[in-house]
C-alpha positions in Angstrom: -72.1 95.4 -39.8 -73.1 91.7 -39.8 -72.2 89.3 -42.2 -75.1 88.8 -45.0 -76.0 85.7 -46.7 -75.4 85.9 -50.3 -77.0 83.1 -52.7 -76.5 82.7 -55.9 -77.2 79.9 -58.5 -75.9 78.4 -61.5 -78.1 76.8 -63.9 -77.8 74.0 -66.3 -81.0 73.3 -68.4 -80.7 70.3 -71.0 -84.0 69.9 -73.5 -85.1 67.1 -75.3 -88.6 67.4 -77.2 -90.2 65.1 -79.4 -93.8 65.3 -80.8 -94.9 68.3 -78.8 -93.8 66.7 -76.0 -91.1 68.5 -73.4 -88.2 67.1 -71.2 -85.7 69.1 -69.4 -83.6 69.3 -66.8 -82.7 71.6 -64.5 -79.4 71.9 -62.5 -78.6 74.6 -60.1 -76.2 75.4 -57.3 -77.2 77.4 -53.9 -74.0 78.8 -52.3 -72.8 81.7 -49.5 -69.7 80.5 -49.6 -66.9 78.9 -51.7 -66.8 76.1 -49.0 -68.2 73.0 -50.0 -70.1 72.7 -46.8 -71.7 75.6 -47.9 -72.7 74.7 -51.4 -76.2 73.1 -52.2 -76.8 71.5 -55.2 -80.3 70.5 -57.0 -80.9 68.5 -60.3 -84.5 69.0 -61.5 -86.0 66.9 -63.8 -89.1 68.5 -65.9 -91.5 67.1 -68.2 -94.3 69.2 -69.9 -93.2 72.2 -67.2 -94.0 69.5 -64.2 -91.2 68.5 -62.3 -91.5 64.6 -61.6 -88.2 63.9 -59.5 -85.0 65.7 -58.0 -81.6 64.9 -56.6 -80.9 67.3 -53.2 -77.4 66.5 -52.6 -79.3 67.4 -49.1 -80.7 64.7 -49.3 -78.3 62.2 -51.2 -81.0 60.3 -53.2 -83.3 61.4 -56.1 -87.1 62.3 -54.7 -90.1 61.2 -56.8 -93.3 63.5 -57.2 -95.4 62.2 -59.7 -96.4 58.0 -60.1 -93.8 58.0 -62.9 -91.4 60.0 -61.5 -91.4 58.1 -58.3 -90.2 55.1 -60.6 -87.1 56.9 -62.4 -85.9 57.9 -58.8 -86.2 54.4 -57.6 -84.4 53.4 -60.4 -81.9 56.1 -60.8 -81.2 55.5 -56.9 -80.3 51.7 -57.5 -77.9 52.6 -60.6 -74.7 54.1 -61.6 -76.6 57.9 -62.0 -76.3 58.1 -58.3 -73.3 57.9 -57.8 -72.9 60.5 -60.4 -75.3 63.0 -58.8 -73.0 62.6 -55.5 -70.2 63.4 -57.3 -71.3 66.6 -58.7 -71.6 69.2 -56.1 -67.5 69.2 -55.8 -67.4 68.8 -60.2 -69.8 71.0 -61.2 -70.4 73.5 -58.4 -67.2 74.0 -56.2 -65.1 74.5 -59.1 -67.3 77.3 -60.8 -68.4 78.7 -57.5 -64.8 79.2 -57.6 -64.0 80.9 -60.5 -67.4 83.1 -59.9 -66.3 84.2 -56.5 -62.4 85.3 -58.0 -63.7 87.2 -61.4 -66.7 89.0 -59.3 -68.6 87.9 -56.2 -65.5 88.8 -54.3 -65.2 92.4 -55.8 -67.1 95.5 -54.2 -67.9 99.0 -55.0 -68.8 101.9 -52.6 -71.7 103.6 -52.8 -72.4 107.7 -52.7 -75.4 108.9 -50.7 -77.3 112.0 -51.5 -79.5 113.4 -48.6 -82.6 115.5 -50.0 -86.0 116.6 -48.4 -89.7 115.9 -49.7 -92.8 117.3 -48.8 -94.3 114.4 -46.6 -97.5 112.5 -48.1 -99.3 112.7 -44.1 -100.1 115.5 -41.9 -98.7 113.6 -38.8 -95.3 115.6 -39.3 -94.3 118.4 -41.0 -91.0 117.3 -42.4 -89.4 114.4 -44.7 -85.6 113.6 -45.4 -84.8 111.0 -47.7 -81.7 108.8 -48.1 -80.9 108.2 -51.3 -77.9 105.8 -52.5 -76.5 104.9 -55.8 -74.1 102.4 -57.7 -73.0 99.9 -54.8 -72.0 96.5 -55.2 -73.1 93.7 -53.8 -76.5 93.7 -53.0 -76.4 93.4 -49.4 -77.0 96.5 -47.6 -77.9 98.3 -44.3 -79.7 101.7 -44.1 -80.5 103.4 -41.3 -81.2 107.1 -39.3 -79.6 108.7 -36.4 -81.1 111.4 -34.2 -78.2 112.7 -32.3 -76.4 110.0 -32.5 -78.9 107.3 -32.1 -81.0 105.3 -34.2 -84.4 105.9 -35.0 -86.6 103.2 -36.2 -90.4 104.8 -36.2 -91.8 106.9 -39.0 -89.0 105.2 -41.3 -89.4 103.2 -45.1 -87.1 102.4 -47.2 -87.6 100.9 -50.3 -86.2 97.5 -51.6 -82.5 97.6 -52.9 -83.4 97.7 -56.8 -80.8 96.6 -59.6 -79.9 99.0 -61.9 -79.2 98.1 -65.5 -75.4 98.2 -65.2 -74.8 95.8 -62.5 -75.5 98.8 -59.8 -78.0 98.7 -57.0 -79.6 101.3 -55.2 -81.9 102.2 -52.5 -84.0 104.9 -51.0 -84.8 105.3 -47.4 -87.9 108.0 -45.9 -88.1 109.5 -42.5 -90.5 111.3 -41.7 -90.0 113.6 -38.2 -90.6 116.9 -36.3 -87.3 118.8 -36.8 -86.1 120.1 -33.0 -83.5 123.2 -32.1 -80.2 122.1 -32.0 -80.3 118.5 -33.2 -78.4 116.1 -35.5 -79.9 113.8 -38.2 -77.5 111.7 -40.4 -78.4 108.8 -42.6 -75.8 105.9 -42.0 -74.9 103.5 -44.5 -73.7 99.9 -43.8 -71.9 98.1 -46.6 -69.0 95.1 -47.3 -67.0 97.8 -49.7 -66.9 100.2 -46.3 -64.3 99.7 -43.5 -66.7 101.5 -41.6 -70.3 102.7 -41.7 -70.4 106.1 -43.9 -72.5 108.4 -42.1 -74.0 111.9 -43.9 -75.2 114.7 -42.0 -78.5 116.4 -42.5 -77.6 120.1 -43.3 -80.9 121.8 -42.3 -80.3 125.2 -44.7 -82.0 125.3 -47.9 -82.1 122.2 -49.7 -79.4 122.2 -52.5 -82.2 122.9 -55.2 -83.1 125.8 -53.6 -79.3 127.0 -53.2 -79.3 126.5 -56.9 -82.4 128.5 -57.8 -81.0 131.5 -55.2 -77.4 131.4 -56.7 -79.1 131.6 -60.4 -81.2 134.8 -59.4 -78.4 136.6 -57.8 -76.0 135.6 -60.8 -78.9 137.5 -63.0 -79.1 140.3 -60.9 -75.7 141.4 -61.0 -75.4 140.9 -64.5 -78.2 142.8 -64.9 -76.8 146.0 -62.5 -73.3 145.3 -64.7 -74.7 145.9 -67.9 -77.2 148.9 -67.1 -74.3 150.7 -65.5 -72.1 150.2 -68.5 -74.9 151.5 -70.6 -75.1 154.2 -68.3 -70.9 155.0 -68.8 -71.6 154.7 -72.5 -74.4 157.5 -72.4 -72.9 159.8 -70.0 -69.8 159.5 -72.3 -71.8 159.7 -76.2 -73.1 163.3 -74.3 -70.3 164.9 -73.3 -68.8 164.4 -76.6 -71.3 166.0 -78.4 -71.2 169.6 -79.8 -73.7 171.6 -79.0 -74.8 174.5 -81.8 -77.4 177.4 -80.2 -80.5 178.1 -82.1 -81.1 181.1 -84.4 
């Protein structure tokens, strides 16, 4: 599986208001990485919701966008404050990138896949499978189809990975096809918690909810037959033990 670019940001917001007025800023850090070549950070100055200017330690200077912010980075880039804003990628970033990536960006969880079919919303074919899987950690994942063995990427959707409220993500992936004698469909799942891709087969019996709704009748059915024969045992036995007296 290839390597995925996670980014992440930490946020610093300090607000100062005075007569209805706002000012605030903004300081964040973009990262894939716990290098410092890799780590990005922004300082965001706001007022009334605008932002006037902004130090990219891309860039190395504060950037101006309004006539008055334009001023306070001039000034700001001729002071003491930028060689603070240098400074603060390694302070303020790299050491809580740090501590992020030991406590949880490093840690991983597997995921389970449950492999279903739907009645497809077209006529164009008469069957739909769908890939559904749950509770993985990170974010960063790869979905995909095999037919025999190799991938299929027409008449396939797959939804966005969505966060569930627990830290969790998951994802559901469609594919619509033609079934054919004899073959194979699997839904292979890519993810940084798997040594290798986990791969599910497509088990073309009756779906599981049908299995379910078969095994309940046929549970029903022989309780049924148990209980009228041992009404039947309990009859044939309340007869022969009663006395029978002839009529006058």
């Amino acid at each position: 599986m290839a390597s995925s670019f996670l980014s992440f940001s930490l946020l610093f917001i300090t607000v100062y208001t005075a007569d209805g007025f706002i000012s605030y800023y903004v300081d964040r850090c973009e990262f894939n990485s716990t290098e410092l070549k890799d780590i990005r950070y922004i300082s965001s100055t706001y007022y009334n919701k605008l932002e006037i200017a902004r130090f990219d330690s891309s860039v190395g200077e504060y950037v101006g966008y309004t006539e008055y912010g334009v001023k306070q980075a001039e000034h700001w880039n001729n002071g003491p404050e930028l060689a603070t804003k240098r400074g603060e990628r390694e302070r303020y970033c790299h050491n809580n990138i740090g501590i992020d990536y030991e406590v949880a960006l490093s840690k991983s969880v597997k995921p389970y896949v449950v492999l279903d079919s739907e009645v497809p919303s077209s006529g164009n074919h008469p069957s739909m499978l769908v890939c559904s899987v749950y509770d993985f950690y990170p974010k960063q994942i790869r979905v995909t189809w095999l037919r025999d063995g190799q991938e299929v990427s027409s008449d396939v959707t797959s939804t966005d990975e969505m966060a569930d409220t627990d830290w969790y993500y998951q994802i559901h992936s469609h594919l619509e096809y033609t079934p054919r004698s004899g073959e194979k469909i699997s839904c292979m799942v890519e993810h940084a918690s798997l040594q290798e891709p986990l791969v599910t087969d497509w088990d073309p019996s009756l779906p599981e909810s049908e299995r379910n709704k078969i095994a309940i009748g046929a549970s029903g059915l022989i309780l049924g037959l148990i209980l009228s024969l041992a009404g039947f045992i309990y009859y044939k036995r309340k007869s022969q033990g009663r006395i029978l007296v002839p009529s006058n």
